[in-house]
Each structure stands twice: as C-alpha cells, then as structure tokens.
C-alpha positions in Angstrom: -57.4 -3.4 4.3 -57.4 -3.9 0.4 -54.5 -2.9 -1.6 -55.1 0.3 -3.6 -53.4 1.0 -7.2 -51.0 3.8 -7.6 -52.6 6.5 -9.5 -56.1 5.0 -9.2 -58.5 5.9 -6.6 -60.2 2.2 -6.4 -59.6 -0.6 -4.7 -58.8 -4.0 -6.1 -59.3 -7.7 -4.9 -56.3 -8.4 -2.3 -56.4 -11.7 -4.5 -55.7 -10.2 -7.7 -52.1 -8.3 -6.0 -51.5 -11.8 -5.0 -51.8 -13.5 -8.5 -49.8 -11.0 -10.0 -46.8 -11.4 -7.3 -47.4 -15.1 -8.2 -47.3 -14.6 -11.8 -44.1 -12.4 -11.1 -42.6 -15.3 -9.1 -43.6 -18.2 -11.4 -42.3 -16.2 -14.6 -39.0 -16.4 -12.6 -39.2 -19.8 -11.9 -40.2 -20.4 -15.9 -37.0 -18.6 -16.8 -34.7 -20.0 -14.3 -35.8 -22.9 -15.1 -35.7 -22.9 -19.2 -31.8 -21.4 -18.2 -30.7 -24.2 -16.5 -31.9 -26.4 -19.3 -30.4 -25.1 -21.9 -27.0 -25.1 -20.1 -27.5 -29.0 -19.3 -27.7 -29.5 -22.8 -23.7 -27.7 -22.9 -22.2 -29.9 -20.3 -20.4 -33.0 -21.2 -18.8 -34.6 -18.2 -18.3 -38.1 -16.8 -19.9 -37.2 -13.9 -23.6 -36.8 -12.7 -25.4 -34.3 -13.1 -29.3 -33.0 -11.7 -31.5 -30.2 -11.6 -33.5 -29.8 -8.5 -31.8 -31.7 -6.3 -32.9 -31.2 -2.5 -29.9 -29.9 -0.6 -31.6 -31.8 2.6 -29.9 -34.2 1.5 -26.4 -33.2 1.4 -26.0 -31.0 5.0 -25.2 -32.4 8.5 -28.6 -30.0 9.4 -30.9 -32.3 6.9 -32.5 -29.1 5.9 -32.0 -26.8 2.6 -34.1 -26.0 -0.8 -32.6 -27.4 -4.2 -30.2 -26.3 -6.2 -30.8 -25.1 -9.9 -27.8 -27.7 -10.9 -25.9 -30.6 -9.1 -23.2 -31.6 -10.5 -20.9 -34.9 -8.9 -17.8 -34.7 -11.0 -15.6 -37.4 -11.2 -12.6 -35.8 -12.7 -10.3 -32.7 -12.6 -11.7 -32.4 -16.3 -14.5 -32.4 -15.0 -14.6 -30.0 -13.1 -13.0 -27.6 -15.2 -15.6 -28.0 -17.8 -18.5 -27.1 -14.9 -16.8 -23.8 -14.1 -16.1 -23.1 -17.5 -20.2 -23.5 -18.6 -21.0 -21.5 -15.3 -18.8 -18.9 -16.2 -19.8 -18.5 -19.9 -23.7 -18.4 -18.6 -23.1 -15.9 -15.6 -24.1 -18.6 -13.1 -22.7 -18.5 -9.6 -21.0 -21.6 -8.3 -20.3 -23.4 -5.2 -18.3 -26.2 -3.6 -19.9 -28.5 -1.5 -17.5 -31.1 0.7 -19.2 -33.3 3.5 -22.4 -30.7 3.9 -21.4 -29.6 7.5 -20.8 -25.9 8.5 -23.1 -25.1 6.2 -26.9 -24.1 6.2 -28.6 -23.6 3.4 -31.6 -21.6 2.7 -35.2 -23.3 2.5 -35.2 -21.4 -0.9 -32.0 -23.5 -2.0 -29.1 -22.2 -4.2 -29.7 -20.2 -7.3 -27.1 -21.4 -9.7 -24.2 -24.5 -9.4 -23.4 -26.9 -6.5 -20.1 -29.0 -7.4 -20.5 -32.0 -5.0 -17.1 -33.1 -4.1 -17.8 -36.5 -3.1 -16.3 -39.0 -6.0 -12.9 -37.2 -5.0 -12.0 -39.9 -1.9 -9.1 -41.3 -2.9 -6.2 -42.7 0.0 -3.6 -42.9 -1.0 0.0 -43.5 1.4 3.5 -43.0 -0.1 5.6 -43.4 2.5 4.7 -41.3 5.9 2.4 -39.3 4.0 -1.3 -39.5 2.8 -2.7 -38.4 -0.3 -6.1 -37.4 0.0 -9.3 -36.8 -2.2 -10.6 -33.1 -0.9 -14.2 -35.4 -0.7 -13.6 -38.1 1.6 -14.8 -38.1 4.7 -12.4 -36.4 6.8 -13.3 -39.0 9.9 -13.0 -41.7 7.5 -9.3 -40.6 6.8 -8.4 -40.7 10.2 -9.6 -44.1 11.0 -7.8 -45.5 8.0 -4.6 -44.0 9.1 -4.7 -45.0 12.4 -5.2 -49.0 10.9 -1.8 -48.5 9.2 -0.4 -46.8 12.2 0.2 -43.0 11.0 -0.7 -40.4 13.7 -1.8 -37.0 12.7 -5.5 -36.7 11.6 -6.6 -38.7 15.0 -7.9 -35.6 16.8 -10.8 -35.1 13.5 -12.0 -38.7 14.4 -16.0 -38.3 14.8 -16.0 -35.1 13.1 -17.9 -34.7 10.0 -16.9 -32.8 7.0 -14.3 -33.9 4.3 -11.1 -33.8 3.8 -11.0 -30.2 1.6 -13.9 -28.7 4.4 -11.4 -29.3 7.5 -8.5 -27.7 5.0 -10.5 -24.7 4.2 -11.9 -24.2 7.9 -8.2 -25.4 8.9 -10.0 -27.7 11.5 -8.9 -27.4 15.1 -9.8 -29.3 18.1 -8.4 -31.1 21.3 -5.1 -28.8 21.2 -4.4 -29.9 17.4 -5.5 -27.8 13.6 -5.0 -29.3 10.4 -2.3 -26.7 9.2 0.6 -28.6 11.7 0.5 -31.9 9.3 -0.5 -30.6 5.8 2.1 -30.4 3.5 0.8 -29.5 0.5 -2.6 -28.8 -2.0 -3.8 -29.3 -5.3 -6.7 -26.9 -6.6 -7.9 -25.2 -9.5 -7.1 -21.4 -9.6 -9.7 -18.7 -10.6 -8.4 -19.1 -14.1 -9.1 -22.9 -13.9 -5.5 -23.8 -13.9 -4.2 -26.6 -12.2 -2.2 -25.3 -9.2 0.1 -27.0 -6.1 -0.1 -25.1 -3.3 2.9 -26.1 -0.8 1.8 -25.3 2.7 3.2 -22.7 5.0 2.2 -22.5 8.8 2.3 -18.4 8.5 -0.8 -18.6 6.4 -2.8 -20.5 8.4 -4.9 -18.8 11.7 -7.3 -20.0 14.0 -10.0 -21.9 11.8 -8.7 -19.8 9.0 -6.9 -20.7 5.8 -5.8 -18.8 2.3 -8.1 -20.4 0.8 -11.2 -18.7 2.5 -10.8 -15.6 0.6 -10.4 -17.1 -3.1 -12.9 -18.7 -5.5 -10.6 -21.8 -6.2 -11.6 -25.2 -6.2 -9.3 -27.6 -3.9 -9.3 -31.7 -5.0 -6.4 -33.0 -3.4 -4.6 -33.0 0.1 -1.0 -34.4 0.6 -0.4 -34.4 4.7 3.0 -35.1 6.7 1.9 -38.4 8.7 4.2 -40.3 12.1 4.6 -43.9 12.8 2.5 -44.7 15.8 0.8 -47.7 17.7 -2.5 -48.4 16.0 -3.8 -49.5 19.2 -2.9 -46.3 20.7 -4.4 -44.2 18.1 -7.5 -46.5 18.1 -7.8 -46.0 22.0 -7.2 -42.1 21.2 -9.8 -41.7 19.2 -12.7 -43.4 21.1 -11.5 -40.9 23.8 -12.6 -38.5 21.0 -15.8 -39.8 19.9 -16.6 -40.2 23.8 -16.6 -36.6 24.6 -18.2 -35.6 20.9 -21.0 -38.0 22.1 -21.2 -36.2 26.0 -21.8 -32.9 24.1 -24.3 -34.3 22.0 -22.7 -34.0 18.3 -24.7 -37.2 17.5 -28.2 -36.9 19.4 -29.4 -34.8 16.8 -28.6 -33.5 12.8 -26.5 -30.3 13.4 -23.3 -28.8 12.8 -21.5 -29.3 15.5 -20.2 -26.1 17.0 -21.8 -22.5 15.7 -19.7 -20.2 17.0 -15.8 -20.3 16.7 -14.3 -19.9 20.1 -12.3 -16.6 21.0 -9.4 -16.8 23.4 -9.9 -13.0 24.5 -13.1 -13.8 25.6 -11.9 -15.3 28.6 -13.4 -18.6 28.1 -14.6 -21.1 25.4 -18.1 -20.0 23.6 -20.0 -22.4 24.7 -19.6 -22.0 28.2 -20.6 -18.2 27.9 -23.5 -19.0 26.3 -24.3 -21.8 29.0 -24.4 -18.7 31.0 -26.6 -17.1 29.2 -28.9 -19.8 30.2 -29.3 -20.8 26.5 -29.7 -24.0 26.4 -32.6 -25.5 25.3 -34.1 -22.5 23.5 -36.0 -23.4 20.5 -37.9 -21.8 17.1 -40.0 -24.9 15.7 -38.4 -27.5 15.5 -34.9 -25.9 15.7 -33.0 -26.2 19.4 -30.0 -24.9 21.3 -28.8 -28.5 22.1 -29.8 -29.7 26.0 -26.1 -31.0 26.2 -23.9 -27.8 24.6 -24.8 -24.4 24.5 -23.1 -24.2 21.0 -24.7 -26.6 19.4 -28.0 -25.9 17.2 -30.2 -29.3 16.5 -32.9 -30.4 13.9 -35.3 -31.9 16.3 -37.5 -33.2 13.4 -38.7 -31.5 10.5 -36.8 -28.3 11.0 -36.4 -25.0 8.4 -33.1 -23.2 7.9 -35.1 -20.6 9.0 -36.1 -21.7 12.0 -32.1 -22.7 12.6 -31.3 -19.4 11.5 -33.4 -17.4 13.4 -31.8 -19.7 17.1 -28.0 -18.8 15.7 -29.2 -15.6 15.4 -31.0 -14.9 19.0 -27.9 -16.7 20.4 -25.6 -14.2 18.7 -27.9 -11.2 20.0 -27.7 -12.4 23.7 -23.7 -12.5 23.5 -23.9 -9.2 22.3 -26.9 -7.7 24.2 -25.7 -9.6 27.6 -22.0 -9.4 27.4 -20.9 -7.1 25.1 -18.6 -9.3 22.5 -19.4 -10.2 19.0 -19.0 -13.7 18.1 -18.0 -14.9 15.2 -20.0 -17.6 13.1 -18.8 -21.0 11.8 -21.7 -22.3 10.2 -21.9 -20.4 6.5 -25.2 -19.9 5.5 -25.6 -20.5 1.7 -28.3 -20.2 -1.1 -31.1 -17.8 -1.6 -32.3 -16.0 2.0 
C-alpha cells in the first residue's frame, strides 16, 4: 500500500517517503559528521586519535559499528584534555579496557571512545603490583606468576584489562579481585586526580563503586604473596584447561552473559542447560555447544543478531522458571 500525506488526499511514490527519511538520515550524518571535525581540530594530545574507527575491532565479540571519535591516550594529561573537549561540546563519552563484556551496537557509538590500552605499565614494589588499568588483565597474571607473587592467578585466560576486572570486580574459581586490591587512581567527575584506597565493604558480587560513577580509572596498586612460580604456572593451566572445556576460546565471545545468582539454587549456566539452550542460534550468533552461558560469533555475526540470542535466553529463564537474570555483557552505542 503507498504511503499517503497528511492532509492530502493523494498518494505519493513509496520511493519518494524513502528519499526523504534518507535525506533526514544523511543530513544527520552531514552534521555529525562536520561536529566531530571541528572538535578534532580542538584536541591537542600525545595520543592517537580517529574518526570512524570500526569498534569490531576492539570487542572480544568482533562485532560493533564505529565510533564518531577514538581517542588512544597516552597520558593522564591526556586524558583530561578528551573529557574536557567532550564536555565543552556536549558529547557523551566512554571508556573502553580490553573490549570484553561489552557489545556494541551495529550502529556504533555516537560521541567519544577513550581506548585505555597505552595504560599497561607493571610495575612491582615490593609484594605489590602497580598496574596500568589497560593491560591485559591475563597478561598481569602471567607476569606475576614469573616473579613468584600469587594473587591475580585465578584471571589467567580471561580477557579484559586490568581497570575492566576492577570495575566488574572479577570473580571466578572461589576468588574476586576486591580480596588483593589495595588501592586506585582515577579521574573524578570533575577531572581531578583522585586515590581511591580500597575497602572490602564496597565491593559485592561482580560489583564495584565505581559502577555507578562517570570516573575514569588508570591505575591499579594490588596486595601480592610470595609463591612457587612453578605452582602458580601449574595453577593456571588448570585454569585455562577448564576455560578451554567450556569453550571460552572456540569462538569470539564474551565469556559468560549472565552473572550467576546464588539464590537461584544453582549456577546460570546450568539452568539454562536445562532449558535445553544450547545451540540456539539467530544468523550467525550461537548459544555455545559447550556452555549454555556463553553467546558465539560463528562468522560474520551482528550485535543484533547476538542481542536478540541474550535476549531469548533471558525470556526462557523468565518465561520457564520464573527468575530474572541479570546481564554481564553491557551493551553500548546507538541501538
């Protein structure tokens, strides 16, 4: 049926309400676009910076749109001068660490992306590490274990960086990130240079203070213990062995998508086994053969297509046995 115009009692081409939707969309685009020039021309930092830049190449899922702005700062300086040009323009901002736990939209992120990753300094002093909130937080693990401190074994394997596992206050095998860290620097919502000194009260189950504040976290200080490298070494393949049984590696992904709930009796991936979800799949996007909380890129995926599997997984635990699960995997950018 053809489109009719309000008010006018003829019908028009179904083309012509297309063109001017397109025209709506690529005046957008134009003005976007013209925006995020102009505010390149206003930042001054040692660092990279790009506009465009596919997000697919930055996430654990391989999938995403661009961002308006990329930005890899190299310095605290940096970075100050990035929020304080996004601020003056009105431009939203985010913080992007190793690209896991996060799935971003096929449209990509309107505004900023501050890429972490030139903040990967180690650093030991004593039985402590000092930590760049962008190096990998496997990475940091393995490096301790070759000087023999014990601590960050149990995040061998897992991807992320060193800030993501702070703000998701990583858990697995028994152990969270909150029982070794001693203490953070970040930038507060005013852009001042803060140290937060760690207190286990504030910490939860995959939850830190730093989840509900716009701050900007680029270094981690954590209490470390003399151990046999060959221990820890032998400790951590243990790790990587079991990762590998449940298929963290088979496929891009996120590793788990639902946090587990101990009231629920049992951990989330075994409820969803028994849903008999395993192996469901939107194009190209999969509940993982091996781990019934564990979404794949088979090839080629969308974040939509990902999207829409979390979402039919979180429907059945709700439709089939009454309990809402809770979502680890943020989805980011323009949906």
């Amino acid at each position: 049926m053809r489109p009719v115009a309000p008010g006018v009692g003829r019908s028009i081409p179904a083309e012509a309400g297309n063109s001017g939707w397109k025209r709506t969309r690529d005046f957008r685009y134009a003005t976007r676009v013209a925006t995020v020039n102009k505010l390149l021309d206003k930042i001054n930092i040692s660092g990279t910076v790009r506009t465009d830049e596919p997000m697919s190449g930055h996430t654990t899922f391989e999938v995403g749109g661009p961002a308006d702005l990329y930005a890899v700062p190299q310095t605290v300086a940096d970075i100050i001068e990035l929020l304080a040009v996004a601020e003056e323009a009105g431009l939203s901002w985010f913080v992007l660490g190793g690209g896991a736990n996060v799935l971003v939209s096929d449209r990509g992120i309107r505004g900023l992306v501050i890429d972490m990753r030139a903040f990967s300094q180690f650093r030991r002093e004593d039985d402590e590490l000092v930590l760049g909130t962008g190096l990998p937080i496997s990475d940091a693990a393995e490096r301790a274990a070759e000087l023999g401190l014990a601590g960050l074994e149990f995040l061998y394997s897992m991807p992320g960086s060193v800030g993501g596992a702070v703000w998701m206050n990583a858990r697995c095998y028994g152990y969270s990130i909150d029982e070794v860290l001693e203490s953070v620097l970040y930038l507060d919502e005013n852009r001042r240079p803060r140290r937060y000194r760690a207190r286990r009260e504030d910490f939860a189950y995959k939850r830190s203070p730093f989840q509900n504040r716009r701050v900007v976290m680029y270094e981690s200080r954590f209490r470390m213990r003399p151990a046999d490298p060959a221990e820890l070494r032998e400790r951590m393949s243990e790790y990587y062995r079991d990762r590998e049984s449940k298929g963290h590696f088979s496929a891009p992904s996120a590793g788990s998508v639902f946090k587990n709930n101990r009231d629920y009796g049992a951990p989330t991936g075994k409820l969803l086994d028994g849903l008999g979800l395993r192996g469901f799949q939107v194009g190209q996007a999969k509940v993982s053969d091996l781990h019934a909380n564990i979404v794949i890129n088979t090839g080629g995926a969308t974040a939509a297509e990902i999207r829409a599997v979390i979402e039919h997984m979180d429907r059945q635990a709700r439709a089939q046995l009454g309990i809402q699960l809770e979502r680890e995997v943020l989805y980011a950018g323009e949906w």
